[in-house]
C-alpha positions, -999 to +999 in steps of 0.1 A: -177+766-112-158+798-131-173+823-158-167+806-183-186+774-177-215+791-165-217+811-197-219+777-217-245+764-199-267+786-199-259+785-238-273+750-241-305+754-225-331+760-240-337+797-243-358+823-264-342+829-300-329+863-289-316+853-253-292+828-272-279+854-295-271+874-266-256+845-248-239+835-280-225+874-282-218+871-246-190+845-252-176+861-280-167+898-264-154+872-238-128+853-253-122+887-276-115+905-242-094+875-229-073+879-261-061+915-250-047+906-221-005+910-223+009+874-211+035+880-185+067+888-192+092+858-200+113+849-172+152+858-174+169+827-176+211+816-174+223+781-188+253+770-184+269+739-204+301+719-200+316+718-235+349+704-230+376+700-201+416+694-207+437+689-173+442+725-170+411+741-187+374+740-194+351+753-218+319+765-210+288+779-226+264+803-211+232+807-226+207+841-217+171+841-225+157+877-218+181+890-204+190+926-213+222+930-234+247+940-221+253+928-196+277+920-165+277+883-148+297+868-124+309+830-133+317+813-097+338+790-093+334+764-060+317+796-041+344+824-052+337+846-084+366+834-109+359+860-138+335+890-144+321+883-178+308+916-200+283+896-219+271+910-256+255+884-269+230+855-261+252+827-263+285+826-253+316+801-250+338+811-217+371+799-213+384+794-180+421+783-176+450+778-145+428+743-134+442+721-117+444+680-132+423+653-125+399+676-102+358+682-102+353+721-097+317+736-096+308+763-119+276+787-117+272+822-132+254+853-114+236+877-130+223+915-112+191+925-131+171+953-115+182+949-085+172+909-087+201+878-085+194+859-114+218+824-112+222+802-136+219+765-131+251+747-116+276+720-131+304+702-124+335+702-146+363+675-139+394+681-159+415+655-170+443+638-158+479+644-170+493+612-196+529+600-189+557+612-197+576+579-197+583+558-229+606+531-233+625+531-263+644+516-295+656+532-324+659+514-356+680+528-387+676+519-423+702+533-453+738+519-464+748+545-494+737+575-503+711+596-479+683+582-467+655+597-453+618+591-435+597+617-440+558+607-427+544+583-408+512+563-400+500+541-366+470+518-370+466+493-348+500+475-339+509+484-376+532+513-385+544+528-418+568+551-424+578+566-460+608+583-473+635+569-496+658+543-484+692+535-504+707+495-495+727+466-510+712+436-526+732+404-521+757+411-547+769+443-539+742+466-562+720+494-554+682+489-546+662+519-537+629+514-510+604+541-505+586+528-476+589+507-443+564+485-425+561+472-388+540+444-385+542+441-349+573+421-343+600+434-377+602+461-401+597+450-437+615+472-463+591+481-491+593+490-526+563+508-537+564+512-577+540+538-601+539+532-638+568+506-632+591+537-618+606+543-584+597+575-567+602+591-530+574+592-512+568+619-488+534+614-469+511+588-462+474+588-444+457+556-429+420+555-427+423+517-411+447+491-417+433+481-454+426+520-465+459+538-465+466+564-490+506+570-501+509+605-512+480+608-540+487+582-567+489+549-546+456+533-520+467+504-502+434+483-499+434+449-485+468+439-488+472+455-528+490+486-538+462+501-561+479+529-591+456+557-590+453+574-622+473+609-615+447+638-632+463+668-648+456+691-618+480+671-596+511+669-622+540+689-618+542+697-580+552+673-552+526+668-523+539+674-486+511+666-467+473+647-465+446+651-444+413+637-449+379+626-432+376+595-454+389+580-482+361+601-504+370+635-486+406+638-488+424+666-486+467+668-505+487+698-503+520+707-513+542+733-534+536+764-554+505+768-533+487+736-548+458+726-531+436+696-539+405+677-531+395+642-536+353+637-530+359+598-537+353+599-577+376+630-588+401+650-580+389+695-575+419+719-578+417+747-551+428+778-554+450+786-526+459+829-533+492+820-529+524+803-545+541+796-513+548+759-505+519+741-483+534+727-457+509+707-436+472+707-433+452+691-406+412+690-397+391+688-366+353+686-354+337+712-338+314+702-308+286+707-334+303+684-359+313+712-387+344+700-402+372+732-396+403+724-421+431+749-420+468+748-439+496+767-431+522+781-459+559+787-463+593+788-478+604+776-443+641+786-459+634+817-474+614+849-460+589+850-482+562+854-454+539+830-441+501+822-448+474+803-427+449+792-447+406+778-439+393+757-466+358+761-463+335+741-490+369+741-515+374+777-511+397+795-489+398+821-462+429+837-448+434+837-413+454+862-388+489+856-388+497+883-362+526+865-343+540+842-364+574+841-378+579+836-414+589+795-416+563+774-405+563+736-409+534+722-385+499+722-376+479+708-353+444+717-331+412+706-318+386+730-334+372+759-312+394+742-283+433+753-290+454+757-326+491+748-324+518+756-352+553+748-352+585+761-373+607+783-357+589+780-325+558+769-313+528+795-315+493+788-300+459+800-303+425+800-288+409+813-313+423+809-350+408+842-358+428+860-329+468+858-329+496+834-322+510+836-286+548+823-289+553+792-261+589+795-247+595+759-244+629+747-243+652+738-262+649+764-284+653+742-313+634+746-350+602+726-347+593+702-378+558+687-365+536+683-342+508+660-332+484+654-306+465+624-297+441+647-273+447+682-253+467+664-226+492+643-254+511+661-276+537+655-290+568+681-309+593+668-328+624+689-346+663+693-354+689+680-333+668+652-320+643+667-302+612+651-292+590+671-268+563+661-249+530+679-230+505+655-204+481+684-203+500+699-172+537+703-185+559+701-214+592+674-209+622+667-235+618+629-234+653+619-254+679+633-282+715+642-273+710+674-292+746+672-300+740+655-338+729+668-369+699+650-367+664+659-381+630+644-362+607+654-396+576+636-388+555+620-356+523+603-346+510+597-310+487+569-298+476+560-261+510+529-261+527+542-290+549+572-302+568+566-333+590+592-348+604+596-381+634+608-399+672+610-403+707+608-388+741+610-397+758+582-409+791+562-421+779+573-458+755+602-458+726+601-441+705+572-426+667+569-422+660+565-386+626+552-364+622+561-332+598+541-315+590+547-278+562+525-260+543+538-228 
């Protein structure tokens, strides 16, 4: 039997008045005592957590708990340090690169403390495996006067839309003009999209599902009806290039003289960009702790009049670095906190979109209109002169395109089966829209 108990028994029996008081005393200047004592000191501990894996890369964080800043750890890697690791703050995400695909590598990090190995708990990180490179093709042109042009498209499901302006001949020899195209599986359907009763070229379209699809910011396509969306004064008088949104009541246009604008499902909020230069694309990701990261890029793409990356963050905006970056930029595209793409006159990459732009030297050196990614090991680049460029997570390939026409790839999107790519070629009259449609 301990102290303690003792002391409370001999507090319940029955005692003279002043023995319990002393008793009762007793116990007091005990547990006051027992109060005093320091607990030990917290034990230093390293945590390591898998965040994300690409075929080539992995990112991982390390957590300290007491553990004296700074310091220096050793991250191993199957037995043999990889990288020395100046650590300055508590949590950290690590990024460890030149991986090899479809391979499970074991990761543990090493700490020396006063004179003590402190390790971390070990995991396992198997990267991906690279996607194919090999499509199967057909390419399907649309146009018989004039110049006709796609500019965006949309995959969802076996569906695909394209939008642009397409010049044909009725039956008796007049001019009809379409302003969008649509695969329904089996044959492309020309369409002829009208606002107010008016023709107009459309030049961007976003797909939620395959009843919520948005063409540029006037018109919702919503269970098989084209639905005229009254145009508010804030969107009037500049043309919209690009739309990105979450949902169909978070959605995001962009477009000339630095307009910026934001649909929350009921109204329409004007942004205020800083800048009058043309916004050329936009695009949003998830972070692994689901924060919503939205960033637009800015240009003349003709003209050097600088360039501009842009964060919306809760409808305001933050400028990012653009160390490394030419002045024309047409593309964007990244998986948030994981890597940041941009194309234009080249292809520029980041880790971190605070840092700056690393130029990729991938061949052919040709200007670079878009770029897409269905995950870190599909991604697609599409430009002038045909070009269509491809990365499985291990290796960038030039799938197809003569690059001996003056021929302009402006738009692509990437599933797991399909690639379709969007824009124009030369033809008997002008210019003809072309689809490019590859199948994997």
């Amino acid at each position: 039997m301990g102290i303690s108990q003792k002391l409370f028994y001999s507090f319940i029996v029955p005692l003279p008045l002043k023995l319990r008081w002393a008793g009762f005393f007793l116990i007091l200047l005990c547990t006051a005592s027992c109060n005093t004592v320091d607990p030990p000191p917290d034990k230093t501990v390293l945590t390591l957590t898998l965040e994300d894996v690409s075929c080539t890369e992995a990112w991982i964080t390390l957590t300290t708990n007491n553990l004296q800043l700074p310091a220096t750890l050793n991250l191993i890697k199957d037995n043999t340090t990889t990288k020395t690791i100046n650590l300055i703050t508590a949590d950290t995400l690590l990024y460890i690169d030149s991986l090899l695909p479809n391979q499970t590598y074991n990761f543990q990090a090493i700490s020396q403390s006063s004179n003590q190995s402190i390790k971390s708990n070990e995991i396992a990180a198997a990267t991906l495996d690279t996607t194919s490179h090999n499509f199967t093709w057909q390419t399907f042109t649309f146009g018989e006067h004039s110049s006709s042009v796609l500019y965006d498209v949309a995959i969802v499901g076996d569906e695909i839309w394209a939008v642009g302006e397409i010049y044909m001949y009725d039956s008796l020899g007049n001019s009809i003009s379409y302003n969008a195209v649509h695969w329904n599986g089996s044959d492309w359907e020309l369409k002829r999209i009208l606002y107010k009763g008016g023709f107009w070229a459309i030049r961007t379209i976003y797909a939620f599902s395959e009843n919520d699809i948005w063409f540029s910011g006037y018109i919702r396509y919503q269970n098989g009806q084209f639905i005229e969306l009254t145009i508010p004064d804030i969107l009037i008088g500049w043309g919209i290039n690009k739309l990105w949104g979450s949902s169909s009541s978070d959605l995001y246009v962009v477009g000339n003289n630095g307009n910026i604008a934001h649909w929350n499902g009921s109204k329409w909020t004007k942004i205020e960009s800083g800048t009058t230069l043309p916004i050329q694309s936009i695009w949003g990701s998830n972070n692994n702790k689901g924060e919503k990261e939205i960033i637009c890029i800015a240009s003349d793409k003709v003209l050097n009049s600088g360039s501009k990356v842009l964060q919306i963050i809760d409808n305001n905006i933050n400028e990012l670095n653009t160390t490394g970056l030419p002045w024309s930029l047409s593309s964007i595209w990244f998986e948030s906190q994981r890597k940041y793409y941009i194309g234009g006159d080249g292809i520029y990459t980041a880790l971190n979109k605070n840092d700056g732009w690393k130029a990729e030297e991938i061949p052919p050196l040709l200007y670079k209109h878009t770029i897409y990614g269905n995950a870190l090991n599909d991604i697609v680049i599409a430009g002038a002169y045909g070009l269509i460029l491809h990365y499985n997570g291990n290796s960038w390939q030039h799938l197809m395109g003569d690059l001996s026409d003056y021929s302009n790839n402006l738009s692509v999107k990437l599933t797991d089966r399909t690639m379709v790519v969007v824009g124009m070629q030369t033809g008997i009259q002008g210019y003809q829209a072309r689809i490019i449609m590859g199948k994997r």
